[in-house]
VOFIFI-805291 format. One record per residue (C-alpha): z, y, x. Coordinates in steps of 0.5 Angstrom, whole numbers, padded with zeros to 4 digits, always signed. Each point is the difference from the previous one (the first is absolute). Example, Ala and Ser with C-alpha at 12.3 -4.5 7.8 and 13.67 -1.06 7.14 Angstrom:
REM VOFIFI-805291
+0016-0009+0025/-0002+0007+0002/
REM end
This chain:
REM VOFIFI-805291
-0465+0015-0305/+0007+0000-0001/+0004+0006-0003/+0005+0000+0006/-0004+0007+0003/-0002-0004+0006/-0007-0001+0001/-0005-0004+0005/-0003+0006+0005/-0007+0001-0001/-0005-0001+0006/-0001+0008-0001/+0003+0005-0004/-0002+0001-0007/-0004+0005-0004/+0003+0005-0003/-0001-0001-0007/-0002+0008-0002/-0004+0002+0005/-0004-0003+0005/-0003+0003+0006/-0007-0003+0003/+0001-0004+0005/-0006+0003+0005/-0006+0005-0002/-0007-0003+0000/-0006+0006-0002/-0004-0008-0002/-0004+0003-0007/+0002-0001-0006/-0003+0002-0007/+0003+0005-0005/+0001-0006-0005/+0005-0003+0004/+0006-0003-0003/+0006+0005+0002/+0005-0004+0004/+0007-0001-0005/+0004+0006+0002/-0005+0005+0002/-0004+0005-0003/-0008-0003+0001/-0002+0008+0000/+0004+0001+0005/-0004+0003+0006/+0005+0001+0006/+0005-0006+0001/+0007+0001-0002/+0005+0003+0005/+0007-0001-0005/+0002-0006+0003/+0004-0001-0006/+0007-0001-0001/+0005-0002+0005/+0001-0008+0001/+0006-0003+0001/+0000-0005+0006/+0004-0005+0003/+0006+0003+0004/+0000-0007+0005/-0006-0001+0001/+0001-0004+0006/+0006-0004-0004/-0002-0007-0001/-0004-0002-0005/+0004-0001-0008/+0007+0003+0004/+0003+0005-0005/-0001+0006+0005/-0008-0001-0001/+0001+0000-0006/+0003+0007+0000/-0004+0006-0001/+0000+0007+0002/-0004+0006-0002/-0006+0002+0006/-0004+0005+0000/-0006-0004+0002/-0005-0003-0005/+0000-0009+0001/-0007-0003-0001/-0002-0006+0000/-0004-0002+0007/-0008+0000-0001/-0004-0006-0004/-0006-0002+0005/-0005+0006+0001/-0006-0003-0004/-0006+0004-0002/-0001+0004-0005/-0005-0001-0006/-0005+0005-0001/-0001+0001-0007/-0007+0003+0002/-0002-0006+0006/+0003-0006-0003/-0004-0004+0007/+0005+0004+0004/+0006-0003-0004/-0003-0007+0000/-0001-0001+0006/+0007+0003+0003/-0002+0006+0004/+0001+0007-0002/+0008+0003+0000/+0004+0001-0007/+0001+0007-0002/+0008+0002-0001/+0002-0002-0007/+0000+0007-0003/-0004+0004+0004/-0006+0004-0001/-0005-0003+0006/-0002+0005+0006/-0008-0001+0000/-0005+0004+0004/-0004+0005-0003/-0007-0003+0002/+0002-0007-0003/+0004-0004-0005/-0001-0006+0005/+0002+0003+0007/+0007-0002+0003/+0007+0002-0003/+0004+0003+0005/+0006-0001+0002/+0006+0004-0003/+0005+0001+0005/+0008+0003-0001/-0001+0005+0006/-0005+0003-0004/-0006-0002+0004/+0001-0006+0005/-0004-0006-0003/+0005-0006+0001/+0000-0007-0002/+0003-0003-0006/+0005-0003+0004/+0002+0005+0004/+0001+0005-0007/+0005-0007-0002/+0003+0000+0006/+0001+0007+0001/+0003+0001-0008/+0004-0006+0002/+0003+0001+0006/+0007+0002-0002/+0001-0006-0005/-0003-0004+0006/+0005+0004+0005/+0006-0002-0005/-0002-0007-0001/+0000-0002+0008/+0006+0003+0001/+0004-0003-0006/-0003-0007+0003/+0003+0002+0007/+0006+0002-0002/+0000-0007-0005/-0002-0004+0007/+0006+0004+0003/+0006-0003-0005/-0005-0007+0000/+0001-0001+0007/+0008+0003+0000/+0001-0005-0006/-0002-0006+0004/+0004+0002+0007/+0006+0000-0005/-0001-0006-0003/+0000-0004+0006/+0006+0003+0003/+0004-0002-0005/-0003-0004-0006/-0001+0006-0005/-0002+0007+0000/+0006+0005+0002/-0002+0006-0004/+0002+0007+0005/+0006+0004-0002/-0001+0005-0006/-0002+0007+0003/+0004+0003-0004/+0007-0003+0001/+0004-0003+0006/+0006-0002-0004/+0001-0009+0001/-0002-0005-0005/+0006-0002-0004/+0002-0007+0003/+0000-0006-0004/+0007+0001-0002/+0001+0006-0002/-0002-0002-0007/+0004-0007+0000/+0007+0000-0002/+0005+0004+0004/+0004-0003+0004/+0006+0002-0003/+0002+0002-0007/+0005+0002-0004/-0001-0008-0002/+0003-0002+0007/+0006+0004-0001/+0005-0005-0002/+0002-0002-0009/+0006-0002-0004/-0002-0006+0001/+0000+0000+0008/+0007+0003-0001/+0002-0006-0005/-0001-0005+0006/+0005+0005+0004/+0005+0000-0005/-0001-0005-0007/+0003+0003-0006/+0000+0007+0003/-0002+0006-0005/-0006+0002+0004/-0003+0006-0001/-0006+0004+0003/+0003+0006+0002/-0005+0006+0003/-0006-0002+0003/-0004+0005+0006/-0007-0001+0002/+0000+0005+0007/+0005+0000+0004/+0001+0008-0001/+0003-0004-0007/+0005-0004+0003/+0006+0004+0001/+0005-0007+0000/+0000-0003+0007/+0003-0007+0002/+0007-0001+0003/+0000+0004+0008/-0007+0001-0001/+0001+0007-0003/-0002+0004+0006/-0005-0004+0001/-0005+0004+0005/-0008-0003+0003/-0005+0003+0003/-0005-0006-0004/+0000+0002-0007/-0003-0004-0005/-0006-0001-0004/+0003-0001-0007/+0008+0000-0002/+0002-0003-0006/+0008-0001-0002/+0004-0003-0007/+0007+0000-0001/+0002-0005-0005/+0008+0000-0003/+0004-0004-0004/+0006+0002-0005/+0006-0003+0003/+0005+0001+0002/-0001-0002+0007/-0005+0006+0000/-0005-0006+0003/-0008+0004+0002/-0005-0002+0004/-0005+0005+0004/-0007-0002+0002/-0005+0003+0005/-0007-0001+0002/-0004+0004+0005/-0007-0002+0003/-0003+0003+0006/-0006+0000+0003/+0001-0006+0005/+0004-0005+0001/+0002+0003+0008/+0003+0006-0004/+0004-0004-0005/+0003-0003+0006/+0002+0006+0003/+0004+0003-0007/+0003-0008-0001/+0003+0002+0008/+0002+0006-0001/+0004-0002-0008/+0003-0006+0003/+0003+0004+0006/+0002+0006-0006/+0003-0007-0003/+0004-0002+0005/+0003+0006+0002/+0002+0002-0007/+0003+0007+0001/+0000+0002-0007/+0008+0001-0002/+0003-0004-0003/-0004-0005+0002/+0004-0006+0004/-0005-0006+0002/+0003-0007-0003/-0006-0005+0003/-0008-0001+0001/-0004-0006-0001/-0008-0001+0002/-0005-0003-0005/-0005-0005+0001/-0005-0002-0004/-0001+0007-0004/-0005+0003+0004/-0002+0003+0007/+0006+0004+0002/+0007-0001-0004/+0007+0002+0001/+0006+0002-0004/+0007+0003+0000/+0007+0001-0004/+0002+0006-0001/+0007+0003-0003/+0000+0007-0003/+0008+0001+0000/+0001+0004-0006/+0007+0003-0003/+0003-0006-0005/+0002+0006-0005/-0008+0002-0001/-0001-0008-0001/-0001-0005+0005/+0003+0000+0007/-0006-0002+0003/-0008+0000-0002/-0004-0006+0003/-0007+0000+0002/-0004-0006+0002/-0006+0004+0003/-0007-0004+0002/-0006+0002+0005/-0006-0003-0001/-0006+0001+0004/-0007-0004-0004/-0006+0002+0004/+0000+0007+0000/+0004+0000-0007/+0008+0002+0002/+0005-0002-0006/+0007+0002-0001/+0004-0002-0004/+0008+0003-0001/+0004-0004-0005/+0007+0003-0002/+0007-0003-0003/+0007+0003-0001/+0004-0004+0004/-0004-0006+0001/-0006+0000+0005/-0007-0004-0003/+0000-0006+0003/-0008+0001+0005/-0002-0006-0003/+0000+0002-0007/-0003+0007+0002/-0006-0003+0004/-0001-0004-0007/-0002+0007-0003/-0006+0001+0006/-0003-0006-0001/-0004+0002-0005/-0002+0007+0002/-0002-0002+0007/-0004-0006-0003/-0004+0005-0004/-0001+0004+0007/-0001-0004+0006/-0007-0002-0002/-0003+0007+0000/+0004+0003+0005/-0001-0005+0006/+0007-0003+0000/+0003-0007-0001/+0002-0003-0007/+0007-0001-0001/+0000-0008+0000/+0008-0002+0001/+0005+0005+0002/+0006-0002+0004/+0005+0005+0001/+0004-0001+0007/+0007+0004+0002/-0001+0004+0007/+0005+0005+0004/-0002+0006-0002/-0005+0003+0005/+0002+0004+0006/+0000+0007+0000/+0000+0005+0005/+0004+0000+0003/+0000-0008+0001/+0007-0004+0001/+0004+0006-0004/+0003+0002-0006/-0004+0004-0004/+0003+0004-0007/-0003-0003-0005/+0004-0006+0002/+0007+0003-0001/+0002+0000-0007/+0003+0006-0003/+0008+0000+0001/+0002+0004-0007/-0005-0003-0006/-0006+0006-0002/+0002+0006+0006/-0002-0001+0008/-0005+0000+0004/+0000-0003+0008/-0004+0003+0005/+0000-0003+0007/+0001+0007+0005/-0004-0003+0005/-0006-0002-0001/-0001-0004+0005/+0005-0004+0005/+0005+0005+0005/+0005-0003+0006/+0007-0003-0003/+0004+0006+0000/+0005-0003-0005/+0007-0002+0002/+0002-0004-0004/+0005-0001-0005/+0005-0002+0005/+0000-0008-0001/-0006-0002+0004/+0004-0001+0005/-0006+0001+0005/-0003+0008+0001/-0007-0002-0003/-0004+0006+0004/+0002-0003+0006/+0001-0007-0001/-0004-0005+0005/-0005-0005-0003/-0005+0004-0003/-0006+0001+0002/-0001+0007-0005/+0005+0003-0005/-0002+0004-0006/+0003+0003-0005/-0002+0003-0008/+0004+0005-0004/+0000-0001-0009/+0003+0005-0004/+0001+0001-0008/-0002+0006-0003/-0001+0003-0007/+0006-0002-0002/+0007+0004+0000/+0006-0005-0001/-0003-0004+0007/+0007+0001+0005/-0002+0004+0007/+0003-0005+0004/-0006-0004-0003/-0006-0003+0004/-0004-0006+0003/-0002-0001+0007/-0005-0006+0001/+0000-0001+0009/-0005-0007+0002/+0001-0003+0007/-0007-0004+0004/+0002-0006+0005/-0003-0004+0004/+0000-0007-0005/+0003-0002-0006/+0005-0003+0005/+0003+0007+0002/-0001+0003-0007/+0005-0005-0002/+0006+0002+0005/-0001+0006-0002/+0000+0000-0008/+0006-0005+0001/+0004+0003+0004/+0000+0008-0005/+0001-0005-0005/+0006-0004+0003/+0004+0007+0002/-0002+0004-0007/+0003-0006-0004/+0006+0000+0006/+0001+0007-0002/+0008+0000-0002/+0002-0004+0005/-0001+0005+0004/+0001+0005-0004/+0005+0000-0006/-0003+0006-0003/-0006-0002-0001/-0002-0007-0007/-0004-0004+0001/-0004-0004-0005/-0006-0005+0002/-0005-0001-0006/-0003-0006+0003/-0008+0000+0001/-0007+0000-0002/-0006-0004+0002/-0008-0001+0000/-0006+0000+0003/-0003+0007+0003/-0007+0001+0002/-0004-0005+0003/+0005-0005-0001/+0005+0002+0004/+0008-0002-0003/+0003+0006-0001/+0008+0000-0002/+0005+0007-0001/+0007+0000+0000/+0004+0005-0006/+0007+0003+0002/+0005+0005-0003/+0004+0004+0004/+0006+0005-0002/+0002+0005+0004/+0006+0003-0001/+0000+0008+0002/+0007+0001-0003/+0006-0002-0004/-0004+0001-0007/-0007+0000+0003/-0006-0004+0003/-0007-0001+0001/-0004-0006-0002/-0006-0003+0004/-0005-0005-0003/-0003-0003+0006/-0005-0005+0002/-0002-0003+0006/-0008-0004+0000/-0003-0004+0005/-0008-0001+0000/-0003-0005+0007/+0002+0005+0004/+0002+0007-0003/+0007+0002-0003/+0001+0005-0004/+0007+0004-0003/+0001+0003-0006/+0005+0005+0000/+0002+0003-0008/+0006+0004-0001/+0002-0001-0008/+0006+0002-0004/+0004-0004-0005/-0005+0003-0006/-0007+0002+0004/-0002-0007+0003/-0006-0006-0001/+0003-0005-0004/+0000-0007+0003/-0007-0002-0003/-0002+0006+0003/+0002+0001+0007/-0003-0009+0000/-0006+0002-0002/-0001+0005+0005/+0004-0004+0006/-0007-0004-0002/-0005+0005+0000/+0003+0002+0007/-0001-0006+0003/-0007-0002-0003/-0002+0008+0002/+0003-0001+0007/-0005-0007+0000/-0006+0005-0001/+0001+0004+0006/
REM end
């Protein structure tokens, strides 16, 4: 027998090895010079009612044989006995006949036998456990017995029970499916939470990633947050960031460098539950992108990328600083990239000089070949940047204030008055030589006001009136947009107080294809001897809508040419967009 505690059950329950307890009585005659039975006293002349001390029995006892629940034990207050031997006749010492031919009834070991008074041979009677009713010996067995009995039948139940269970298992899914714990309704723990995490302060982006940014850069991790709570820097236009879908982990790196042109990189990435809720914070960050309404962020252009991941977008943004303080402007090249439920952005910055997209989207390969895989998304295979227009923005075909530059460098802040287009209520600058509210053509005509806030040297004679007019076709539109132009740059013949000076135009390619082209022009008009007022006008025509823009300027607060260039351009690509 092994030592392991666990042993082949026994066909009955085994004696106590103390005390025994006789198994049935029988009055059989024995002869005084018997043998005592080991454990009893051979005078004694009544049976011994002390059952002994309690045995232990199987807590289990309907547990299948050799289990370790059969093999428990737990204290009982009922003695185990071992079930009857054959009942075979008893030798008497004083009729040796009797006991060779079988007949006659053992007497109880230890008990003095119970003899009529008028033979020593008469019949023993029977000693019944109710103090007078004969009963056989297997009656007296099966009485003493019968709670072990009760026991062992219901234990066989129960087992047959879970033996019939096991089998219905089984042939439903191919294995036993154990039931729930009563104790705890709590899940199992799913296979991946003990796999590595998703994402990780090793999925943040390293020197070495910044390397293929900017090669030769001093670069150095700067701080590191593990929640979001931590991150106190946000990417450019993106800083009041606000969503309803919150991630289920948040980390950010800044990484700096010592040079002179101040060169940084910014990295974020925020897992979420699923793959749709990712979706919908990529959505709600690109349209915060686009519209860029931080000060003093002016946006300089926008590209797609392909080959990166699922989703990705980017855009040049300028931050117009004062020159005293150091750079004239700081840029930012900012990427949005969404790889399964994994969102990555990624604000490199530059004094001056934007990063190139193509450098910066060198420094995420790395990091988003480290998450594609346990995020469910795509791997980077070949990014390929693509300029585009900047993406429209409410409302659609109009300027909108992150598209104006500052006028004087460090101070100003633009504000459309209306929010959304009102009927053209402007006069004029009085060389359109045409009333715009009412002239024929147009099948609808609008106007938006932009002022220059939040800085005090900005003339009160200043401000900007944008008015768009909708034709028919291209055809009609390009009548109009002609003939304004003809009679603006016609002015001083008509009228000899007023200087005009074209700035010829600008061409490109709007949404969709469409051409679109603007034309620049100059126009002093004089108010006296000694005084004038100077209007920076453009007239743009995309298929066909027309708009006008009307700047009234001073010799010493107006765009500069490449400014007032780029947004007659910006005008004519958002005029496509509408």
């Amino acid at each position: 027998m092994s030592d392991s505690g666990f042993h082949r059950p026994r066909r009955s329950f085994a004696h106590d090895t103390d005390s025994e307890k006789p198994i049935a009585d029988d009055d059989t005659p024995v002869s005084a010079s018997s043998a005592a039975r080991r454990g009893l006293d051979p005078e004694a002349t009544d049976p011994p009612h002390d059952a002994g001390p309690e045995v232990p029995r199987p807590i289990n006892p309907f547990a299948r044989p050799g289990s370790e629940s059969a093999a428990r034990e737990v204290p009982t207050s009922s003695p185990m006995v071992p079930a009857p031997a054959p009942m075979m006749p008893g030798r008497d010492s004083q009729n040796p006949q009797s006991a060779g031919d079988g007949r006659g009834s053992a007497p109880a070991p230890g008990l003095e036998p119970h003899r009529s008074a008028g033979s020593s041979t008469s019949p023993a009677e029977s000693r019944a456990d109710d103090g007078g009713t004969p009963s056989a010996p297997s009656q007296s067995w099966l009485r003493h017995h019968r709670k072990s009995l009760l026991l062992f039948v219901a234990g066989a139940l129960v087992l047959a029970l879970f033996v019939t269970l096991g089998a219905f298992w089984l042939g439903r899914d191919g294995q036993p499916t154990p039931p729930p714990p009563a104790t705890s309704t709590s899940p199992s723990p799913s296979p991946s939470e003990s796999l590595e995490p998703a994402v990780s302060v090793d999925s943040l982006m390293t020197v070495e990633d910044a390397e293929a940014v900017v090669a030769g850069a001093t670069w150095t991790i700067a701080s590191t947050a593990e929640t979001r709570q931590e991150a106190e820097a946000r990417p450019a236009c993106l800083g009041g960031e606000i969503t309803t879908v919150n991630p289920t982990d948040s980390l950010q790196r800044a990484i700096g460098t010592s040079g002179g042109d101040m060169l940084a990189a910014l990295h974020q990435v925020d897992l979420y539950a699923s793959e749709e809720a990712a979706q919908q914070v990529q959505s709600e960050r690109a349209t915060a992108l686009t519209a860029c309404d931080e000060v003093p962020a002016l946006i300089v252009g926008a590209s797609t990328i392909t080959g990166i991941g699922d989703e990705a977008m980017q855009m040049r943004i300028a931050f117009q600083g004062d020159p005293v303080e150091g750079a004239s402007e700081v840029m930012h090249t900012v990427l949005l990239v969404r790889t399964g439920r994994a969102l990555t952005m990624l604000d490199v910055t530059r004094n001056d000089d934007a990063i190139p997209t193509e450098d910066a989207i060198a420094g995420l390969v790395g990091p988003l070949n480290d998450i594609c895989d346990r995020v469910d998304g795509t791997c980077p295979t070949d990014p390929v940047a693509n300029p585009i227009l900047p993406p429209p923005v409410e409302p659609f075909g109009w300027l909108i204030t992150s598209d104006l530059p500052r006028i004087r460098p460090g101070f100003g802040q633009w504000v459309a008055r209306e929010e959304q287009p009102v009927i053209i209520t402007s006069q004029g600058m009085g060389c359109e030589n045409m009333t715009l509210a009412t002239e024929p053509g147009p099948t609808e005509r609008q106007q938006r006001t932009y002022l220059l806030t939040q800085d005090e040297e900005t003339p009160t004679t200043f401000g900007m009136d944008e008015m768009v007019f909708d034709f028919e076709d291209n055809a009609a539109a390009r009548v109009f947009s002609n003939r304004l132009i003809d009679s603006l740059l016609s002015c001083g013949d008509r009228n000899a107080t007023a200087e005009v000076t074209d700035l010829g135009a600008v061409n490109g390619g709007g949404a969709d294809g469409v051409d679109v082209s603007a034309r620049l022009i100059t126009i002093d008009q004089a108010t006296s001897d000694d005084s004038a007022v100077r209007y920076q006008l453009v007239v743009a025509i995309a298929d066909s809508r027309v708009s006008y823009l009307l700047t009234s300027v001073t010799d010493d607060y107006q765009f500069t040419p490449d400014q007032l260039s780029e947004v007659a351009l910006r005008m004519a690509h958002r005029l496509s967009q509408g």
